[in-house]
Structures are given as C-alpha cells and as structure tokens.
C-alpha positions as CSV (number, residue, x, y, z in Angstrom):
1,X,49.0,63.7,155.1
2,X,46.2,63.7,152.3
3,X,46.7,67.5,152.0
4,X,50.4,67.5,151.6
5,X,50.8,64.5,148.9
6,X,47.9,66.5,146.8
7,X,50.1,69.9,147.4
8,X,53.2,67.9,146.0
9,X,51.2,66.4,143.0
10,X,50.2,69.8,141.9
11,X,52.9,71.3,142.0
12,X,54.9,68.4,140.0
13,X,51.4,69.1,137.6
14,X,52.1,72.7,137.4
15,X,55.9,72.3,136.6
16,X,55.2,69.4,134.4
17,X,53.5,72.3,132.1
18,X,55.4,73.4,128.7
19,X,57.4,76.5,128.9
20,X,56.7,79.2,126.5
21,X,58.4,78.3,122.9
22,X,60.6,81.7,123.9
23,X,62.3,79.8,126.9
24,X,66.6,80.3,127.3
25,X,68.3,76.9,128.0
26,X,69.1,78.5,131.2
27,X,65.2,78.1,132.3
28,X,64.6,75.0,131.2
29,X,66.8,73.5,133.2
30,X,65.8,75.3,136.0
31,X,62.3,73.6,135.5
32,X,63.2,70.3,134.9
33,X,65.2,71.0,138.3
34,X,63.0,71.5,140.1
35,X,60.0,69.1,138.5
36,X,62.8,66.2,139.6
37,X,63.4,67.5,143.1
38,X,59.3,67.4,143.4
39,X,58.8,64.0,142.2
40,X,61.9,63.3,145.1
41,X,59.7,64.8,148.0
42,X,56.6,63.3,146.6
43,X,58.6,59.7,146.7
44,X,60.0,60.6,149.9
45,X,56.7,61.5,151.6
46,X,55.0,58.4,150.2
47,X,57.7,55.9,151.0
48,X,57.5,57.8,154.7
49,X,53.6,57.4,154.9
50,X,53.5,54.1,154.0
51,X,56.4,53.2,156.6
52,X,54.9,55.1,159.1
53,X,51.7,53.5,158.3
54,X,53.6,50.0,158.8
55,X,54.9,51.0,162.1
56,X,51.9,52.0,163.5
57,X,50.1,48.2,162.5
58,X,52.9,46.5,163.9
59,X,52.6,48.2,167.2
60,X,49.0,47.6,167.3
61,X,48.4,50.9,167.1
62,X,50.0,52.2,170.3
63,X,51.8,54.8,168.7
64,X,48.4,56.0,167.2
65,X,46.9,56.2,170.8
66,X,49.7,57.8,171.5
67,X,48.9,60.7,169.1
68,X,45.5,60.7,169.7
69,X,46.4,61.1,173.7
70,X,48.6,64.0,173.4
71,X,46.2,66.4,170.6
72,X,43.1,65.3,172.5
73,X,41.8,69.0,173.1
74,X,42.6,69.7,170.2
75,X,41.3,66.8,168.1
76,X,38.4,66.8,170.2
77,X,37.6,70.5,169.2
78,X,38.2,69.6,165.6
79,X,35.6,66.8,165.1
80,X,32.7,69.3,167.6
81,X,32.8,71.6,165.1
82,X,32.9,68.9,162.0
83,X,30.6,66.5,163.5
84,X,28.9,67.7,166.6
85,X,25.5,68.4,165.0
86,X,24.8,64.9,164.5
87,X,24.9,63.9,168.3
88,X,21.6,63.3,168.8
89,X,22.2,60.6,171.5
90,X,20.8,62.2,175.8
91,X,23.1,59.3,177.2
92,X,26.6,60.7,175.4
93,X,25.6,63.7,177.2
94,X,24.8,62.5,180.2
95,X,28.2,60.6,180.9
96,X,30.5,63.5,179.5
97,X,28.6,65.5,182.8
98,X,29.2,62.4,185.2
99,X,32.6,61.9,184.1
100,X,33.7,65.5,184.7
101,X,31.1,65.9,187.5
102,X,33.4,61.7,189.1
103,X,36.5,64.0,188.6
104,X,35.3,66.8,191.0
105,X,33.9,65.2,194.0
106,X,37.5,63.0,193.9
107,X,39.5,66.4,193.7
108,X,37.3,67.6,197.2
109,X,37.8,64.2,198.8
110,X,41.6,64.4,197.8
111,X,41.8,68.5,199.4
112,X,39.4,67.0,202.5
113,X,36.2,68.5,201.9
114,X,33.2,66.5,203.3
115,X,30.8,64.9,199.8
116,X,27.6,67.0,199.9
117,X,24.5,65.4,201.6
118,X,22.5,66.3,198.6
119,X,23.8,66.9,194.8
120,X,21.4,69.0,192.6
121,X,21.8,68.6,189.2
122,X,19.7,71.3,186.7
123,X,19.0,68.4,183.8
124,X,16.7,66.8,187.0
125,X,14.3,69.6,187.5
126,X,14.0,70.7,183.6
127,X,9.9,70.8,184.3
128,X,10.0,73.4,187.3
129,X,12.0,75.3,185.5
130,X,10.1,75.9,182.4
131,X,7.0,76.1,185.3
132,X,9.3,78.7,186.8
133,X,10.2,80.5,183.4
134,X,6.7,80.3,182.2
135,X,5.4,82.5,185.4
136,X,7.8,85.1,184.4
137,X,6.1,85.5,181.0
138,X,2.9,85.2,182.8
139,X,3.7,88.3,185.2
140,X,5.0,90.4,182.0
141,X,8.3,90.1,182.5
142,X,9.1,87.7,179.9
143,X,9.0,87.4,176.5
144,X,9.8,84.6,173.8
145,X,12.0,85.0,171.1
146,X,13.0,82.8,167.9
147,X,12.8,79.7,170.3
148,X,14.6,82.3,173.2
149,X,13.1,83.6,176.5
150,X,14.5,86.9,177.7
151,X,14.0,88.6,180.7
152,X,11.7,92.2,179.7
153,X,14.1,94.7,181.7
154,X,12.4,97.8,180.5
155,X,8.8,96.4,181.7
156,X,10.4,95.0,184.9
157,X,11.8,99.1,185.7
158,X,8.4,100.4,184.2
159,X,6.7,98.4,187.0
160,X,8.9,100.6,189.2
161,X,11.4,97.7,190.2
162,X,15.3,98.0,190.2
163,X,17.7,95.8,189.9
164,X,22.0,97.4,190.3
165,X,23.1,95.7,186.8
166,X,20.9,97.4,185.0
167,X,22.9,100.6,186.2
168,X,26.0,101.4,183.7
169,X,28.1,103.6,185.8
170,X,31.1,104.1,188.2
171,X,30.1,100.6,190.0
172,X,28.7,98.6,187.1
173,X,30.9,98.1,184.0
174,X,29.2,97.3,180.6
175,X,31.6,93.7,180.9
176,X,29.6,93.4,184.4
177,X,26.2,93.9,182.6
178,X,26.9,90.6,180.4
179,X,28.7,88.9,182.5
180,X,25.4,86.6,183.3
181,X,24.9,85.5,180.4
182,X,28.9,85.5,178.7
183,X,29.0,83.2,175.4
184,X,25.5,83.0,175.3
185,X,25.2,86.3,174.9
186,X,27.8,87.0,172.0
187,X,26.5,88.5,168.7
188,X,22.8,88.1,170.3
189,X,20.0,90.4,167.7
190,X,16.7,88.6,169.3
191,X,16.2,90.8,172.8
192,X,14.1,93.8,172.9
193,X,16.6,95.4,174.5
194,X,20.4,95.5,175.1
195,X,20.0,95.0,179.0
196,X,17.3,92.0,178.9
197,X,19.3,88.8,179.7
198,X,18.4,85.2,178.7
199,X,16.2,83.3,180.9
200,X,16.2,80.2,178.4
201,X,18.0,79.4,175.2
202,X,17.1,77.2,172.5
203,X,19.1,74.4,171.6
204,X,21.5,74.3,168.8
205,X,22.3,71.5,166.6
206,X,24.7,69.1,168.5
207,X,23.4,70.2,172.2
208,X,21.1,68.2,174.4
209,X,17.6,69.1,174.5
C-alpha cells in the first residue's frame, strides 16, 4: 500500500510542476486534468486504506489471517530472504524439522505403512560425522576450502580407484555428475576440480550450525 500512495503522491508532485511559459491553453488544461484526477485516486486509495484498515480491526483481524493464510509460501519466502540472517535461534530450527518430519510419519500411517522401529536423524550424530569427514582428509582424499570440505576426485583416481560418476559419457550425463550435490553446488568456484563434490558445507547466515 505504502508503495502505491508514494507512486500517486509523485506523480500529483510531478504534475503539480509549472509548464513552460510557451504552454497553448489546450495543455494546460490537459495538466490540470489530469493533476485533479490524481489527487481523486490518491483520495480514493486513502479513504479505501483506511476503510480497509477499519474492517480488518473490527473483525479482529480474521480477514488478515485470512491473507496471511492464503500468500503463506509466498510471504514466507519474502521475509527468508529479508530477514532470515538474523535467525540465530537451534530450537526454531529444530521444530520447522519436527513439524514437517509429524506430517510424514501421519501421511505413512494414513497409506498403512508400519512407523519405523528406529528414526535416524543426521543433526544427532553431527560428531561422527565430522570424525567421519575428518578421516577422509586424513587418507588424502579430502581437502578444506573457505570453511568447505570437498571430496579430492583426481587424488582418489591417482590412487588408482574408480568411481562411474566421475565418467562423462553415453551412461553418465554432466546433470548426473551434479546431481549429488544439486543447489549446493550452483555457482561453486572453491573445488579443485569440477568433479570433486562437497562432503561438508559451511553455514550461511540464517542456517543452523
């Protein structure tokens, strides 16, 4: 709304300007048409804010919810990117997974698949796999970079080992070669080499750590 009523204001601002001493009648009242039909909008939209605005109070906010309900995704994408680095807080994290994680176990008891007698969840064994991470680096095969570990793909085949990704051809796609690592990959300047893959990424402002 903000945006609009300061579009309307500058344009009445703009038309609200003099016209050059040289102006035909003809002009003039063109302007001053068109200055009166945007101080009519700007009137319009105001009276129409401040109704709305009305409404909303007197239906304690139920229409708002209402709003807010149906743009969720959208909304929700909106403020990650404006405010998303200044979530600092493990627990907000921690129930987004739950909820999500509530939601799928329902959806297999509703299709009648049996709960799991174990659920592993990767936040829970964070030490083993920096343990586990930490050997590869140890063996060679690793390497750190800018707060990244990637996998050394060149010194794993130099050691005479093979692995079928690493083999662009009439089975393997380049798409199949990043498929691993997808988003996390895009734009990525810090490997070695185009092949080594991501065995740990640093977090970004906004993500747990």
């Amino acid at each position: 709304m903000a945006g609009k009523q300061a579009s309307l204001q500058g344009k009445i601002q703009k038309l609200e300007e003099p016209l050059p001493e040289k102006s035909t009648a003809k002009e003039v009242e063109k302007r001053q048409e068109a200055l009166e039909e945007a101080k009519f909008k700007l009137s319009q939209f105001l009276e129409g804010s401040q109704a709305a605005v009305q409404a909303l109070e007197a239906a304690n906010n139920e229409i708002m919810m209402d709003w807010i309900a149906a743009g969720h995704d959208a909304l929700a994408e909106h403020l990650d990117k404006l405010k998303g680095s200044t979530v600092t807080d493990p627990k907000i994290f921690e129930d987004h997974a739950r909820r999500f994680e509530r939601e799928f176990f329902e959806d297999m008891t509703a299709l009648g698949v049996k709960e799991p007698d174990v659920v592993t969840r990767v936040t829970e064994f964070i030490p083993q796999i920096v343990d586990y991470i930490q050997g590869i680096i140890n063996n060679g095969f690793g390497y750190a970079s800018d707060g990244d570990v990637y996998f050394d793909t060149n010194t794993f085949k130099g050691d005479g080992y093979d692995y079928r990704k690493l083999k662009p051809g009439v089975d393997t796609s380049a798409e199949e070669m990043a498929e691993g690592e997808g988003a996390l990959a895009a734009g990525d300047s810090k490997k070695k080499h185009p092949n080594d893959f991501a065995l740990w990424k640093a977090s970004k402002p906004g993500e747990p750590s």
